[in-house]
C-alpha positions as CSV (number, residue, x, y, z in Angstrom):
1,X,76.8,59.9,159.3
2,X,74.4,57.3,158.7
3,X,74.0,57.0,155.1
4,X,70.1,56.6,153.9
5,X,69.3,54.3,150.6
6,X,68.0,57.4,149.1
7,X,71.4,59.3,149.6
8,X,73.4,55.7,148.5
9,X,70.8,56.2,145.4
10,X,71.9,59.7,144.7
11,X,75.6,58.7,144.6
12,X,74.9,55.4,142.3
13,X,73.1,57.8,139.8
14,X,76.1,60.1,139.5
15,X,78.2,57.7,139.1
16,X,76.0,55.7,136.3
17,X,72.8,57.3,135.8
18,X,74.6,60.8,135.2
19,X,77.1,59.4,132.5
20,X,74.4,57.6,130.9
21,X,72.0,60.5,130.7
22,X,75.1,62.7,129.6
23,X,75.8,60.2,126.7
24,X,72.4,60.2,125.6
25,X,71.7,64.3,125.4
26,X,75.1,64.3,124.3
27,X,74.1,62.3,121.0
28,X,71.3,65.1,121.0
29,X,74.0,67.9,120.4
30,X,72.5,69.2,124.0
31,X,75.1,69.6,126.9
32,X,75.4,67.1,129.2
33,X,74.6,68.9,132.3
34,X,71.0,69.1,131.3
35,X,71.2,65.5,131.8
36,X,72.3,65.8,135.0
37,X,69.5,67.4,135.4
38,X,66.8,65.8,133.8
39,X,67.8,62.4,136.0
40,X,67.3,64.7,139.0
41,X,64.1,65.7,138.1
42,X,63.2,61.6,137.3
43,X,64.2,60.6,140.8
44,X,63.0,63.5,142.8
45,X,59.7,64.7,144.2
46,X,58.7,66.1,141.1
47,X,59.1,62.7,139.4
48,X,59.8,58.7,141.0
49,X,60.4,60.7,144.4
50,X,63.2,58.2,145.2
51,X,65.4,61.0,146.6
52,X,63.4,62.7,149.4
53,X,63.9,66.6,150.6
54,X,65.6,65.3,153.5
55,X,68.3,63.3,152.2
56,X,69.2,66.3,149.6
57,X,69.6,68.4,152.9
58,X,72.0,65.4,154.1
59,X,73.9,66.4,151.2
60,X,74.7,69.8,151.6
61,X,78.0,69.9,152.7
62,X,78.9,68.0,148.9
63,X,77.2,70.7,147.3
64,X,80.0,73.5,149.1
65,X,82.7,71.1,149.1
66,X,81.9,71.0,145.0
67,X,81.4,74.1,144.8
68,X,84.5,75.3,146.6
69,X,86.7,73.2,144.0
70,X,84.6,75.1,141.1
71,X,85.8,78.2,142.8
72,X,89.8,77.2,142.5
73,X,89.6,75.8,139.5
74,X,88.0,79.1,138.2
75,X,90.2,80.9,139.8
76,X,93.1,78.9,138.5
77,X,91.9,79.8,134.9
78,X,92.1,83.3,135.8
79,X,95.7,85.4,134.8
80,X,96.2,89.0,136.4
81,X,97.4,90.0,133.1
82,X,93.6,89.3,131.2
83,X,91.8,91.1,133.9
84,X,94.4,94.0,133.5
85,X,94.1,93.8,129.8
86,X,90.3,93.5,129.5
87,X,89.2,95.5,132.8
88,X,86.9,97.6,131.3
89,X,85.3,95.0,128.9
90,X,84.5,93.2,132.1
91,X,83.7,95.9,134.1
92,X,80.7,96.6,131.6
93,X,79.7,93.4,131.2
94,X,79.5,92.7,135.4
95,X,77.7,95.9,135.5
96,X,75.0,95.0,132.7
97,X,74.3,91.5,134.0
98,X,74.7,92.0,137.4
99,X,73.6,95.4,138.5
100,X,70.6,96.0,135.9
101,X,69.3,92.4,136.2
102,X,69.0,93.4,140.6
103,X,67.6,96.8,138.9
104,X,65.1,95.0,136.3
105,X,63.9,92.7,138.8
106,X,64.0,94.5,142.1
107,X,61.4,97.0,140.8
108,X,58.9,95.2,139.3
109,X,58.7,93.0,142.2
110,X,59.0,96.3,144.8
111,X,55.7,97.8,142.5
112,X,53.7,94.5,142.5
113,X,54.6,93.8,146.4
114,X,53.0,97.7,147.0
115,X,49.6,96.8,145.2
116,X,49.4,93.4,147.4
117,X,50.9,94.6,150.4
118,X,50.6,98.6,150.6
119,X,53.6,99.1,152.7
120,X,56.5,100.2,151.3
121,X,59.1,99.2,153.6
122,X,58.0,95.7,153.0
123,X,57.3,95.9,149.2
124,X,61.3,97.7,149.3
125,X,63.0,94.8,151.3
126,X,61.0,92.3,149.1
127,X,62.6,93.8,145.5
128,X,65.8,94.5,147.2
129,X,66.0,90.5,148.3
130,X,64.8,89.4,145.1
131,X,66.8,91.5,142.8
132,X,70.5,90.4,144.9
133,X,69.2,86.7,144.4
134,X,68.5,87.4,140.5
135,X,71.8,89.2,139.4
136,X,73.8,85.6,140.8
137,X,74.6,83.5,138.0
138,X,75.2,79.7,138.2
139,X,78.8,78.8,137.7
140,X,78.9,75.1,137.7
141,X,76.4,74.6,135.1
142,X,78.4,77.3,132.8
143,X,82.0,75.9,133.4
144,X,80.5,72.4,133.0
145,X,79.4,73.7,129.7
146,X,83.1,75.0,128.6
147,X,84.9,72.0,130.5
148,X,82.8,69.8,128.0
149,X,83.1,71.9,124.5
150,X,86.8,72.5,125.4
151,X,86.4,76.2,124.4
152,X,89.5,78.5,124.4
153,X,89.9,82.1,123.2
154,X,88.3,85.3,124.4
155,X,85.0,84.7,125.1
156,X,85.5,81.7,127.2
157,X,88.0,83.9,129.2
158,X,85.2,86.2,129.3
159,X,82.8,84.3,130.2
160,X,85.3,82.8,133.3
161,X,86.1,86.2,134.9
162,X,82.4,86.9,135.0
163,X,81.3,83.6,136.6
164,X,84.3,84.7,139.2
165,X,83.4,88.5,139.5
166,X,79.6,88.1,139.6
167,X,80.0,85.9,142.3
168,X,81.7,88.3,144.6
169,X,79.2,91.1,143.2
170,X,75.6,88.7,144.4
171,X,77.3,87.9,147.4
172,X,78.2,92.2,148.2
173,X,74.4,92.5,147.1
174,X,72.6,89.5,148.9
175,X,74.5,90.7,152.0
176,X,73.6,94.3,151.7
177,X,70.3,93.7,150.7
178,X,69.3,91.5,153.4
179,X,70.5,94.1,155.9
180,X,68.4,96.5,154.6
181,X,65.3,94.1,154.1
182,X,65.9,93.6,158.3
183,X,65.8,97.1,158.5
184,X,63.1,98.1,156.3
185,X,60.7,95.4,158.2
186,X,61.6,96.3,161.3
187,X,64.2,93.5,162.2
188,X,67.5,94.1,163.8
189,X,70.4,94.5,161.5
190,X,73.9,95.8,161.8
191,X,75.2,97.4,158.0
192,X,78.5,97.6,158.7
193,X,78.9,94.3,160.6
194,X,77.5,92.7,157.2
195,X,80.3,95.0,155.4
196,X,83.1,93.0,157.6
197,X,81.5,89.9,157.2
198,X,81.4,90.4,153.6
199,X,84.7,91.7,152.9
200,X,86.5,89.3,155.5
201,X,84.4,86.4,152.8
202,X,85.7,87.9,149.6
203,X,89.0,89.0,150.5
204,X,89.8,86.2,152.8
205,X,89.2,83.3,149.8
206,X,91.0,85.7,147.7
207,X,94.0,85.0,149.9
208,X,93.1,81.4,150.6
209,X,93.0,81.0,146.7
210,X,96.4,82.6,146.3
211,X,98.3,81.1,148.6
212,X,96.8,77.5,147.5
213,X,98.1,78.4,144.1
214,X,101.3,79.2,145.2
215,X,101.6,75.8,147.1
C-alpha cells in the first residue's frame, strides 16, 4: 500500500500531536480524547485540510483493527458472575438507552419525513434507519475516558457491560432495520438471511472472544 504524506501525517500526529493535545486539555481537567479530537478537526477539511477524505478512507482498516482490540479488551473486563449478579440492572439500563433512544428518534424523524415526503413506506424506513443508527453508543471514546481516570467500582462496570451489550443491540437493530427500510422502499431484502448474518456476527465473536481468552 502506497502510503500518501497525508496518511504519514495522520500517524506523526498520533504519535506527537495527540499526546500533546492530550497534555494540554488534560491541564484543562477535560479528557484527553477530546484532544484527539480537536487536532482532527485542525488538520481536516473542516480546518488546515492537511488530511483529505481520501486518505481517511485509506485508513479504514486501522479503524476495525482498533476497534476490534477495544472489543477484547472490553470483553476481557467483563466476569459472567457481574452480568449474573446485576442482569436486571443492565437489562433496564440497555433497554432505556438503547430501545427508547431508536423509539425517540425513529418517530420524530418518521413524522417529519411524512410532511416532506408524503409516503409512508419511505417516511417508515427513514425513522427506522435513523433510530438503529441513534441507539449505538461510541465505545472507544467512553473506555478511553475510564482507561484515563482509572475508575473502578460499580458504575464503571456498568458502564463496560453497556458499551458491550449496546453494541450487539445497534448492530440486531441496524441490521433489522435496514431490511425493512429495503422492503418498505421497494428494494429486495431477505429478513431472515439478515437474522443469520446477524446472529452468525454476534455469536460467532462471542466464541472468537472466548476462546482468545482461554489461550
Amino acid at each position: 500500500m502506497n502510503l500518501s504524506p497525508g496518511i504519514l501525517l495522520i500517524f506523526g500526529i498520533g504519535v506527537f500531536g495527540g499526546i500533546l493535545s492530550a497534555i494540554v486539555v488534560k491541564r484543562l481537567s477535560i479528557p484527553q480524547v477530546l484532544g484527539y479530537i480537536l487536532m482532527g478537526v485542525l488538520i481536516g477539511n473542516s480546518g488546515l485540510r492537511l488530511v483529505s477524505q481520501a486518505d481517511i478512507e485509506m485508513l479504514k482498516p486501522f479503524n476495525f483493527f482498533a476497534l476490534g482490540i477495544i472489543g477484547f479488551l472490553v470483553g476481557s473486563e467483563i466476569r459472567f458472575s457481574t452480568l449474573k449478579k446485576y442482569s436486571r440492572q443492565f437489562s433496564a439500563i440497555l433497554f432505556a438507552e438503547g430501545i427508547l433512544a431508536f423509539l425517540f428518534v425513529g418517530i420524530p424523524v418518521t413524522l417529519i419525513m411524512i410532511t416532506v415526503t408524503h409516503s409512508i413506506p419511505v417516511s417508515i424506513a427513514t425513522g427506522v434507519v435513523f433510530g438503529a443508527i441513534a441507539s449505538a453508543t461510541d465505545p472507544a471514546s467512553t473506555i478511553n475516558v475510564l482507561w484515563e481516570y482509572r475508575t473502578a467500582g460499580v458504575l464503571t462496570t456498568t458502564l463496560i457491560a453497556i458499551v458491550a451489550l449496546d453494541d450487539a443491540l445497534a448492530m440486531t437493530l441496524y441490521g433489522l432495520g435496514t431490511s425493512l427500510a429495503q422492503i418498505l422502499s421497494g428494494g429486495d431484502a431477505n429478513i431472515l438471511n439478515q437474522i443469520f448474518i446477524i446472529c452468525f456476527d454476534l455469536f460467532g465473536s462471542i466464541g472468537l472472544g472466548v476462546g482468545a481468552g482461554f489461550l
